[in-house]
N, CA, C and O atoms as CSV, one atom per row, in Angstrom:
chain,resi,resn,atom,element,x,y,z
A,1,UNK,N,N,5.728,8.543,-7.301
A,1,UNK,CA,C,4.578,8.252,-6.460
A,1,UNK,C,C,4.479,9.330,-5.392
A,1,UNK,O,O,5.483,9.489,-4.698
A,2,UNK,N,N,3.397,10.109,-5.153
A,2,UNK,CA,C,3.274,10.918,-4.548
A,2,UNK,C,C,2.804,10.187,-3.113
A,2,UNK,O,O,1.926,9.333,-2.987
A,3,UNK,N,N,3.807,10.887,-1.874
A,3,UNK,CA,C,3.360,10.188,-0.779
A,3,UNK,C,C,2.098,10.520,0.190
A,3,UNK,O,O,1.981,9.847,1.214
A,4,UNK,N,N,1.168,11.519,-0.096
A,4,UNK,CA,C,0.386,11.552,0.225
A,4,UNK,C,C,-1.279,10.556,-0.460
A,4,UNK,O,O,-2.361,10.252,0.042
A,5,UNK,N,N,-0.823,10.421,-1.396
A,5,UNK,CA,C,-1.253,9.260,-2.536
A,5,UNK,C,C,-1.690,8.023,-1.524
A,5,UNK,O,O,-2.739,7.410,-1.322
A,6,UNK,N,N,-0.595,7.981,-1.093
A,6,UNK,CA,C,-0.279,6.358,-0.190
A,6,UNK,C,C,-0.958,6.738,0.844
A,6,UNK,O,O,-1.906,6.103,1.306
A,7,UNK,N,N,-0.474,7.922,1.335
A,7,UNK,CA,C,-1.128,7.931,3.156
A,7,UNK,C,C,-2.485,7.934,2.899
A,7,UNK,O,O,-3.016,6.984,3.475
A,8,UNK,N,N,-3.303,8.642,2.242
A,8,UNK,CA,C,-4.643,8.807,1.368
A,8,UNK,C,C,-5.183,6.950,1.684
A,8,UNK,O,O,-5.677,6.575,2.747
A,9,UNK,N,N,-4.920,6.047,0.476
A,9,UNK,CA,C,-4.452,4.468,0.588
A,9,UNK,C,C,-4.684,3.859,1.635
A,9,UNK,O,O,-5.699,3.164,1.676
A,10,UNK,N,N,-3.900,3.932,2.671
A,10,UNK,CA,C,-3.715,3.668,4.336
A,10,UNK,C,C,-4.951,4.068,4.994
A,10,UNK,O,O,-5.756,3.206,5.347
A,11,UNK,N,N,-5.164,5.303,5.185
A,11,UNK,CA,C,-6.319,6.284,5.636
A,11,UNK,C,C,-7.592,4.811,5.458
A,11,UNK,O,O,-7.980,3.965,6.264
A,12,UNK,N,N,-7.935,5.096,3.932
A,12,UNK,CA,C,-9.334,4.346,3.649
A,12,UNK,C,C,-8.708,3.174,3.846
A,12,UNK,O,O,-9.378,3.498,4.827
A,13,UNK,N,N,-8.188,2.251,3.945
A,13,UNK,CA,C,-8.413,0.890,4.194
A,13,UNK,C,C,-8.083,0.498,5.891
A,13,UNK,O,O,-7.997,-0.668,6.279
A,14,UNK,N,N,-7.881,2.006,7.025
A,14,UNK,CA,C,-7.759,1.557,8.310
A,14,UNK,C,C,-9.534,2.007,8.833
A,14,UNK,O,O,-10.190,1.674,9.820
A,15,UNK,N,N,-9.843,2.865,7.684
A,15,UNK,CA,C,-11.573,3.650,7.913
A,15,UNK,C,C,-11.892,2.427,6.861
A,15,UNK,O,O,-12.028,3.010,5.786
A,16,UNK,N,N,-12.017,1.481,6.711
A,16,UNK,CA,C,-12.569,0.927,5.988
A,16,UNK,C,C,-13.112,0.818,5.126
A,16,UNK,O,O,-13.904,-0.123,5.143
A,17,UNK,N,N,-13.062,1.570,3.997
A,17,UNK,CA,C,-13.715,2.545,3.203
A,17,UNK,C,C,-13.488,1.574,1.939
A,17,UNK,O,O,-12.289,1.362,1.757
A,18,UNK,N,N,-14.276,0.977,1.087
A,18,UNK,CA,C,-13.908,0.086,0.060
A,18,UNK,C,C,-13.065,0.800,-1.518
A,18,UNK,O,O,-13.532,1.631,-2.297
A,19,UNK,N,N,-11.615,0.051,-1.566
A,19,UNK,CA,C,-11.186,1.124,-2.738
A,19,UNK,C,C,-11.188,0.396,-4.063
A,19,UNK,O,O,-11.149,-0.834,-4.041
A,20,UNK,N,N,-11.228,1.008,-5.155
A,20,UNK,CA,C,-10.959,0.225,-6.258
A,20,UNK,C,C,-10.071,1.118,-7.023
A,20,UNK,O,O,-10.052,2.342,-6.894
A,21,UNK,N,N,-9.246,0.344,-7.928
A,21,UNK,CA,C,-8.076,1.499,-8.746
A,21,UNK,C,C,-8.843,1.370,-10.543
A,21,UNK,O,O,-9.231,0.395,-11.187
A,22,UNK,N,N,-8.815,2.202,-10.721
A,22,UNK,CA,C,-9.368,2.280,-12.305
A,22,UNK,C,C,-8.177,2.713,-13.659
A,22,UNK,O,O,-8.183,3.909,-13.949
A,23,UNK,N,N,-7.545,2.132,-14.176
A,23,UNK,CA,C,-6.377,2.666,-15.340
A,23,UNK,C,C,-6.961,3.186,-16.514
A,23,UNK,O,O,-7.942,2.686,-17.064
A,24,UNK,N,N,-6.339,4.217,-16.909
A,24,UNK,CA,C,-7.222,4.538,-18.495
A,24,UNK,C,C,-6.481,3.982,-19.236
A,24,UNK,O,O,-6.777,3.589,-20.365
A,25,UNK,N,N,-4.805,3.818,-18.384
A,25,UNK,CA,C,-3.922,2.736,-19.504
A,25,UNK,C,C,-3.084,1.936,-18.692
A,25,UNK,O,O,-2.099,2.244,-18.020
A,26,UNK,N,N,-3.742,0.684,-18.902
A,26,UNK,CA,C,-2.745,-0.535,-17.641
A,26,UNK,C,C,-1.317,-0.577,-18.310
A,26,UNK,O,O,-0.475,-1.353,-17.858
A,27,UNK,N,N,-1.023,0.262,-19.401
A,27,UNK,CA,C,0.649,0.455,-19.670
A,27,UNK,C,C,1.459,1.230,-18.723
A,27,UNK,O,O,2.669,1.368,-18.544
A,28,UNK,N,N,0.221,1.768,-18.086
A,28,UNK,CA,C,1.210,2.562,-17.182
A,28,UNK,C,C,1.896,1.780,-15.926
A,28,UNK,O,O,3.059,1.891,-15.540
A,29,UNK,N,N,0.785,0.901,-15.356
A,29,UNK,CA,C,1.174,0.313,-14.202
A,29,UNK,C,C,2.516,-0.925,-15.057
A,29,UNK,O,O,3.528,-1.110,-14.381
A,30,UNK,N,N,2.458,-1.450,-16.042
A,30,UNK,CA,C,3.309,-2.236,-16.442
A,30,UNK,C,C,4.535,-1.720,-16.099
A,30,UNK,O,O,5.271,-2.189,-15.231
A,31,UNK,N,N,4.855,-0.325,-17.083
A,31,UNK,CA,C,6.092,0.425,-17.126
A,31,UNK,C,C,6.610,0.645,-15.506
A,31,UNK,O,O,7.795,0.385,-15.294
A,32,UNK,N,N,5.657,1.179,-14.196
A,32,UNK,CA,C,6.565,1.165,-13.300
A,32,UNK,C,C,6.311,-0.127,-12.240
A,32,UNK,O,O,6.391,-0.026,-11.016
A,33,UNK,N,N,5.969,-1.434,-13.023
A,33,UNK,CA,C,5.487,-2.536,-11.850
A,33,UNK,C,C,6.517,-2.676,-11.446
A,33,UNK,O,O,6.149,-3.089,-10.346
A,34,UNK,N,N,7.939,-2.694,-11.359
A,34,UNK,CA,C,8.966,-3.115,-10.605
A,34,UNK,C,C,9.193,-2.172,-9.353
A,34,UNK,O,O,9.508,-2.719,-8.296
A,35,UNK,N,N,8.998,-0.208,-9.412
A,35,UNK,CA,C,9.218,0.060,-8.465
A,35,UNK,C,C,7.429,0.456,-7.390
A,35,UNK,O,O,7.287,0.880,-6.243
A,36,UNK,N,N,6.665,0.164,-8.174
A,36,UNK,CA,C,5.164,-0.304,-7.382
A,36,UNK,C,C,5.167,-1.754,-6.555
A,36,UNK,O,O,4.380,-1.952,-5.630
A,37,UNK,N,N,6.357,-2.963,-7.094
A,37,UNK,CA,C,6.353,-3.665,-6.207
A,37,UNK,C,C,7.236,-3.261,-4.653
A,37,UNK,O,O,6.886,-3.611,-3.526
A,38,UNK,N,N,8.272,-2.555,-4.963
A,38,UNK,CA,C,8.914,-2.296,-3.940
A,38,UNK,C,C,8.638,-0.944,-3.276
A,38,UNK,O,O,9.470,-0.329,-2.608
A,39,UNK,N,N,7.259,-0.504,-3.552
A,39,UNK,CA,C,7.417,0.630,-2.728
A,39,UNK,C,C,7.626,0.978,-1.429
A,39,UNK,O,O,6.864,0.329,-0.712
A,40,UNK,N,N,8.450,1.851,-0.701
A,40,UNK,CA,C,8.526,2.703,0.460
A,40,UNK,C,C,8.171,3.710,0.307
A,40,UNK,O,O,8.480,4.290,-0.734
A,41,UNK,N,N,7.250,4.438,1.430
A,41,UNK,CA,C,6.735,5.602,1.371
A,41,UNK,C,C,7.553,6.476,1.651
A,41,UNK,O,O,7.258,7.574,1.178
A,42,UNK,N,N,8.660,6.433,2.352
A,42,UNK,CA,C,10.427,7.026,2.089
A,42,UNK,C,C,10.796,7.518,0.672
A,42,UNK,O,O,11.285,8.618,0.415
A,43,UNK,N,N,10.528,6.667,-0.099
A,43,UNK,CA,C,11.022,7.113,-1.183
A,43,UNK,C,C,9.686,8.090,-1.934
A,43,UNK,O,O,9.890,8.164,-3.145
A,44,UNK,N,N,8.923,8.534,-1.679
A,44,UNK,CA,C,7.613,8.789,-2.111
A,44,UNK,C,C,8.244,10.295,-2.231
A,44,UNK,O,O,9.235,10.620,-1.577
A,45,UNK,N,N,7.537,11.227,-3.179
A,45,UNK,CA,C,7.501,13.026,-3.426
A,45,UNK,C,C,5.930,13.348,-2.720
A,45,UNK,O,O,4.778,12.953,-2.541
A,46,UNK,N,N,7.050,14.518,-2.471
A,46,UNK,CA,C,5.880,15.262,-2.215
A,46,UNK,C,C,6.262,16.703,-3.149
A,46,UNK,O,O,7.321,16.819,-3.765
A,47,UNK,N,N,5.351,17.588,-3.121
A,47,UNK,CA,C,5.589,19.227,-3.753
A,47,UNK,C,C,6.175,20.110,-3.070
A,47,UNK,O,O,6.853,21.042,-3.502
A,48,UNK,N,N,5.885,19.792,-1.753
A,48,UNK,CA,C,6.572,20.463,-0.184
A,48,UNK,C,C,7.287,19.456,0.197
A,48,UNK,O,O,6.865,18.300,0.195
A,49,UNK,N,N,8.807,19.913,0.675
A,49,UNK,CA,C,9.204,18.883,1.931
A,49,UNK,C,C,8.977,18.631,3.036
A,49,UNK,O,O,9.392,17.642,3.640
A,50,UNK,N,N,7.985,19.862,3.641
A,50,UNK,CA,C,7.767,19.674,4.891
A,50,UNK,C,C,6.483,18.841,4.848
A,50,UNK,O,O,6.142,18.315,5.907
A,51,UNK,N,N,5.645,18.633,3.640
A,51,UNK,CA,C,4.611,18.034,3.801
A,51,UNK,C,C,4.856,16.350,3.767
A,51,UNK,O,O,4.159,15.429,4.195
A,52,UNK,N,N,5.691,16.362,3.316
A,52,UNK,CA,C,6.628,14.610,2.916
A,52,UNK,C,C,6.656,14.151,4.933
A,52,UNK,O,O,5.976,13.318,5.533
A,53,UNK,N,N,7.902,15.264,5.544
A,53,UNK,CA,C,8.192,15.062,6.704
A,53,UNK,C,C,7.010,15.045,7.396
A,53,UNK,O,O,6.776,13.983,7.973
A,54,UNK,N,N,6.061,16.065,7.522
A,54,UNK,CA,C,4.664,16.001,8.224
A,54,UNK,C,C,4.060,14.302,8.302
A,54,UNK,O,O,3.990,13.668,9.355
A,55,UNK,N,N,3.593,13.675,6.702
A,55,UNK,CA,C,3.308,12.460,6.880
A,55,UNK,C,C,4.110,11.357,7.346
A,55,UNK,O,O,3.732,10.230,7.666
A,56,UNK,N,N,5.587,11.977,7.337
A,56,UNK,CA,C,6.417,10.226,7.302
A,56,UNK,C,C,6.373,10.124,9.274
A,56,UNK,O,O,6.199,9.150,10.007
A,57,UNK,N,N,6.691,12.047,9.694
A,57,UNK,CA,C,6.487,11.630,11.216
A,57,UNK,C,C,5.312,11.487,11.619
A,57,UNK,O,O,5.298,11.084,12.782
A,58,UNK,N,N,3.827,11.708,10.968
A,58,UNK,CA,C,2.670,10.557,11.815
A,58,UNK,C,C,2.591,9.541,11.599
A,58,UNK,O,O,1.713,8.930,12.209
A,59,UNK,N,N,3.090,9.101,11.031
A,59,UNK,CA,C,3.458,7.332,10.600
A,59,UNK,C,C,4.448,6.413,12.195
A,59,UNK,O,O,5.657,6.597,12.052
A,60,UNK,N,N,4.234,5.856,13.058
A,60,UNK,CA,C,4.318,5.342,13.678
A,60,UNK,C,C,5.941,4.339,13.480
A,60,UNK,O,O,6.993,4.508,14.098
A,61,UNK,N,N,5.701,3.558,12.661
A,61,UNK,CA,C,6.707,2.413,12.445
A,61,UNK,C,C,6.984,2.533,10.487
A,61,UNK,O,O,6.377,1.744,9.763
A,62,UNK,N,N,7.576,3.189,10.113
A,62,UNK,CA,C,7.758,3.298,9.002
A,62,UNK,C,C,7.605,2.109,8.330
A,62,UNK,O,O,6.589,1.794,7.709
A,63,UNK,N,N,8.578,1.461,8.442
A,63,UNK,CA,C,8.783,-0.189,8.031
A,63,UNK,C,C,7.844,-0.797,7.614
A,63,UNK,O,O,7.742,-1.230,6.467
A,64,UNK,N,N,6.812,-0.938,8.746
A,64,UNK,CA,C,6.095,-1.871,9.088
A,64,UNK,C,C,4.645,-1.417,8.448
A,64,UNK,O,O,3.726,-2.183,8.160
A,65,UNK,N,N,4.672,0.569,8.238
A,65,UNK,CA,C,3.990,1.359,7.413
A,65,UNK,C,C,3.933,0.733,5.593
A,65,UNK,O,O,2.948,0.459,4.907
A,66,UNK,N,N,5.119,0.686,5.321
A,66,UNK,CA,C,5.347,-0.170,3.879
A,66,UNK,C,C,4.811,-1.154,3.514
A,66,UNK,O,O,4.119,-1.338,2.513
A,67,UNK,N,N,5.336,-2.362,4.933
A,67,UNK,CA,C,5.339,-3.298,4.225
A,67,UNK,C,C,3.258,-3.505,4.023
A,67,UNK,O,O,2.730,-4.075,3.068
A,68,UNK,N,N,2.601,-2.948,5.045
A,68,UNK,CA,C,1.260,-2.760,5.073
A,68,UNK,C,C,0.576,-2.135,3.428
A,68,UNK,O,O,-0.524,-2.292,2.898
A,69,UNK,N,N,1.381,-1.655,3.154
A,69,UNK,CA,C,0.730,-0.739,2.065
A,69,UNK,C,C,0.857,-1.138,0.604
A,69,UNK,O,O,0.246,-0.783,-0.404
A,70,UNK,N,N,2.002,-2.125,0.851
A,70,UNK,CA,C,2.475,-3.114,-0.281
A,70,UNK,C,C,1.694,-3.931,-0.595
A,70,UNK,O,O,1.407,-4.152,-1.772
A,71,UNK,N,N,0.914,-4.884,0.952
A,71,UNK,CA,C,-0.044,-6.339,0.866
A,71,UNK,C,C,-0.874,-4.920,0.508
A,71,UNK,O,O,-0.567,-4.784,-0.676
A,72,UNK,N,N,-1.434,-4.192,0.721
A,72,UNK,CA,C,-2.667,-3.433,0.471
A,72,UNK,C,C,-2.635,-3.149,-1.482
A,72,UNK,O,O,-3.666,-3.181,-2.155
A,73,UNK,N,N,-1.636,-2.965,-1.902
A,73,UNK,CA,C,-1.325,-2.461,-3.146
A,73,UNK,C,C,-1.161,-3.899,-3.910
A,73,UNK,O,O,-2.031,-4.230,-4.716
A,74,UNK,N,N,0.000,-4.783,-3.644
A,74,UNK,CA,C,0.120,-5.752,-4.410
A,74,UNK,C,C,-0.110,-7.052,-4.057
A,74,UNK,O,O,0.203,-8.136,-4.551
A,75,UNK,N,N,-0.857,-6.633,-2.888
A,75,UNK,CA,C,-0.772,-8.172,-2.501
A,75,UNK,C,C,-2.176,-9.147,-2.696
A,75,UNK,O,O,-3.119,-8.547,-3.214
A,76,UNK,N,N,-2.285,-9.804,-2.533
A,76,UNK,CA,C,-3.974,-11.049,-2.705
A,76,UNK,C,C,-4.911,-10.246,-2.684
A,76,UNK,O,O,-5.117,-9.805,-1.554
A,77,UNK,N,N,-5.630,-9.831,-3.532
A,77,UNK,CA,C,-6.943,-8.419,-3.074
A,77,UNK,C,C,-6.479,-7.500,-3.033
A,77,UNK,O,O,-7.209,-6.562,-2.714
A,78,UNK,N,N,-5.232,-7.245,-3.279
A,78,UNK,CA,C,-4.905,-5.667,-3.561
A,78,UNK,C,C,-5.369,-4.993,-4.683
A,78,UNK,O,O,-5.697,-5.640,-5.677
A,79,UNK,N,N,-5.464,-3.413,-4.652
A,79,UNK,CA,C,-5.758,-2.671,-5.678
A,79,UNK,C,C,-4.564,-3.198,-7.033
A,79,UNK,O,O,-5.064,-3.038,-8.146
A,80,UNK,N,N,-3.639,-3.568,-7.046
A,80,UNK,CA,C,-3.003,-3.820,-8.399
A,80,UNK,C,C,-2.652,-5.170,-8.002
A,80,UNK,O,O,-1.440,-5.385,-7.976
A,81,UNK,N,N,-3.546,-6.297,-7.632
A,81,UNK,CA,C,-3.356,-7.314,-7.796
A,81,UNK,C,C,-3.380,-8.445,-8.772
A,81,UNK,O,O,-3.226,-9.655,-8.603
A,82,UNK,N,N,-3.647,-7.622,-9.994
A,82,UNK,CA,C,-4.685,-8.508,-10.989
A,82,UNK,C,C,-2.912,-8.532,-11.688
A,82,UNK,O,O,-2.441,-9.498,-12.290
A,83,UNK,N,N,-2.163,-7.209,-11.404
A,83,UNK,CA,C,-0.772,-7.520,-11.990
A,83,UNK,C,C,0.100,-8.414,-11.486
A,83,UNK,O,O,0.851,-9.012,-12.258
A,84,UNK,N,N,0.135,-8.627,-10.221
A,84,UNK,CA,C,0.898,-9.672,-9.361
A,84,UNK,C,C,0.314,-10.507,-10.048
A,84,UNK,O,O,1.105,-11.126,-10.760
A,85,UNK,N,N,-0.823,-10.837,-10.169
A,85,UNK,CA,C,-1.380,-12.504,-10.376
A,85,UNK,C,C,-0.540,-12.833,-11.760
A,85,UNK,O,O,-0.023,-13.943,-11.877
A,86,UNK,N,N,-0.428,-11.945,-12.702
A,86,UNK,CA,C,-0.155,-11.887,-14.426
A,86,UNK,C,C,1.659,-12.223,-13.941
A,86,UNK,O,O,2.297,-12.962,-14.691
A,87,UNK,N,N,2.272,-11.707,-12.846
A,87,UNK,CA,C,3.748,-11.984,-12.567
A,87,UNK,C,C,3.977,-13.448,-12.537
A,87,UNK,O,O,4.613,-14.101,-13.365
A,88,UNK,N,N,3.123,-14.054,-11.029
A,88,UNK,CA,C,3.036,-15.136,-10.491
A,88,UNK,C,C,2.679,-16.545,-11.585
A,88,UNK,O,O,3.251,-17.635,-11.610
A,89,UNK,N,N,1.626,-16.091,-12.363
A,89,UNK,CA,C,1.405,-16.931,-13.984
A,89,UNK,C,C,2.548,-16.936,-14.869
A,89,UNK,O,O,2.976,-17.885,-15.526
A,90,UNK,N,N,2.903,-15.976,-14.814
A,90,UNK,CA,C,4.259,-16.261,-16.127
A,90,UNK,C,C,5.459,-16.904,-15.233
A,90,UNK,O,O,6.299,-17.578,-15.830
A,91,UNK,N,N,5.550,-16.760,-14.112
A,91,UNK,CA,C,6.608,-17.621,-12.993
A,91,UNK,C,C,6.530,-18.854,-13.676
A,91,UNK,O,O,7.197,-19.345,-14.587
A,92,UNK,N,N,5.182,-19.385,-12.767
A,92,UNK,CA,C,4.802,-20.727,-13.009
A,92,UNK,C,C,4.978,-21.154,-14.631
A,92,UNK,O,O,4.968,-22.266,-15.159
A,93,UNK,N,N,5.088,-20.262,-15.005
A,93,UNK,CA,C,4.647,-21.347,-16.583
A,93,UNK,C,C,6.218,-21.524,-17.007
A,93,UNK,O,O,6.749,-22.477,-17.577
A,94,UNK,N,N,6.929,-19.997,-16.429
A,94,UNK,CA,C,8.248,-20.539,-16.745
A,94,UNK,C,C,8.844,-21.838,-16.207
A,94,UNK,O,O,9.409,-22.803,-16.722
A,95,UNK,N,N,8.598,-21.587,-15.332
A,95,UNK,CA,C,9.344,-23.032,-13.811
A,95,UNK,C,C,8.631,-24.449,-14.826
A,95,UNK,O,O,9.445,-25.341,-15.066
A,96,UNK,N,N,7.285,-24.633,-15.353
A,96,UNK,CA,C,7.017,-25.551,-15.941
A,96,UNK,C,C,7.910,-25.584,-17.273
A,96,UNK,O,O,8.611,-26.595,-17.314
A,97,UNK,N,N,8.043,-24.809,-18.265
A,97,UNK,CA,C,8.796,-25.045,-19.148
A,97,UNK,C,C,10.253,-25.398,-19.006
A,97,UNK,O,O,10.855,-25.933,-19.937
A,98,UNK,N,N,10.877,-25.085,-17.768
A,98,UNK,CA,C,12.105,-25.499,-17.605
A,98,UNK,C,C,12.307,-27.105,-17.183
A,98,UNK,O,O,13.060,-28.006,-17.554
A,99,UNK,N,N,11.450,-27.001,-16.407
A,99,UNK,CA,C,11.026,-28.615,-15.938
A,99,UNK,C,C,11.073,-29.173,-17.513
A,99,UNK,O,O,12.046,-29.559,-18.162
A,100,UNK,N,N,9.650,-29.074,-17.890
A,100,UNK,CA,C,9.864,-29.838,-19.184
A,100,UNK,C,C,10.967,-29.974,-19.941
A,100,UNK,O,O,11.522,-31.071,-19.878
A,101,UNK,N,N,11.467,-29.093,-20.688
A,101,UNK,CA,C,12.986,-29.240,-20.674
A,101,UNK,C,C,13.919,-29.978,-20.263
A,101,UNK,O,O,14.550,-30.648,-21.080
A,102,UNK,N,N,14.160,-30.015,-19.166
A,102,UNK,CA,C,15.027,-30.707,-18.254
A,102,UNK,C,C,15.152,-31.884,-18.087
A,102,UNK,O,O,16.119,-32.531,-17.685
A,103,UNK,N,N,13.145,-32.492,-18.716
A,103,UNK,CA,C,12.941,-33.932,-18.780
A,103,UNK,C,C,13.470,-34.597,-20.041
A,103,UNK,O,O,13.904,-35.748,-20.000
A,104,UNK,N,N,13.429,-33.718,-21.419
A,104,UNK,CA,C,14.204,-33.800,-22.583
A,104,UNK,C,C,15.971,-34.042,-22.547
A,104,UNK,O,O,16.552,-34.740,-23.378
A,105,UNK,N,N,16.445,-33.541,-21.766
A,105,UNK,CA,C,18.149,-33.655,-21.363
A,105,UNK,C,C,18.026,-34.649,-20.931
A,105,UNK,O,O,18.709,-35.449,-21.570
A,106,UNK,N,N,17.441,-35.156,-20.050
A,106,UNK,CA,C,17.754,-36.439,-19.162
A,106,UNK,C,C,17.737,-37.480,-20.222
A,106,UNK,O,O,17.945,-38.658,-19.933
């Protein structure tokens, strides 16, 4: 994940700027949904290092930079929310099948 990508991200949704994400292949977001859920912009590339350092020191509160960019990315109305929702559905259906189950043992 390129970290100017993100700061880009941040930018339009503090300018308010309406975003939408478009996939030519939602295999892609599958393959890295585990580290798209946990992203830090710490861990982000850049092509330059000084351009990495440039964005991470106008960033204010790093932390608090993330966890913002995460609800923005994965969270309720986020640009890759439609994948959280597909996580949160197979949760639930598991947690129901175990239940059911469980009512069979008894």
């Amino acid at each position: 994940t390129r970290v100017w990508c993100l700061a880009e991200i941040a930018e339009a949704e503090a300018s308010q700027i309406p975003q939408t994400a478009l996939f030519y292949d939602e295999g892609c977001v599958e393959a890295e949904y585990h580290k798209l859920k946990r992203l830090d912009i710490r861990e982000c590339e850049a092509t330059r290092q000084e351009d990495k350092d440039d964005i991470l020191a106008s960033i204010p509160d790093v932390d608090v930079f993330s966890e913002s960019l995460q609800e923005l990315i994965m969270g309720d109305g986020g640009l890759l929310s439609k994948f959280s929702d597909r996580e949160a559905k197979l949760r639930n259906a598991a947690r129901f099948v175990r239940r059911t189950f469980s009512n069979f043992d008894a």
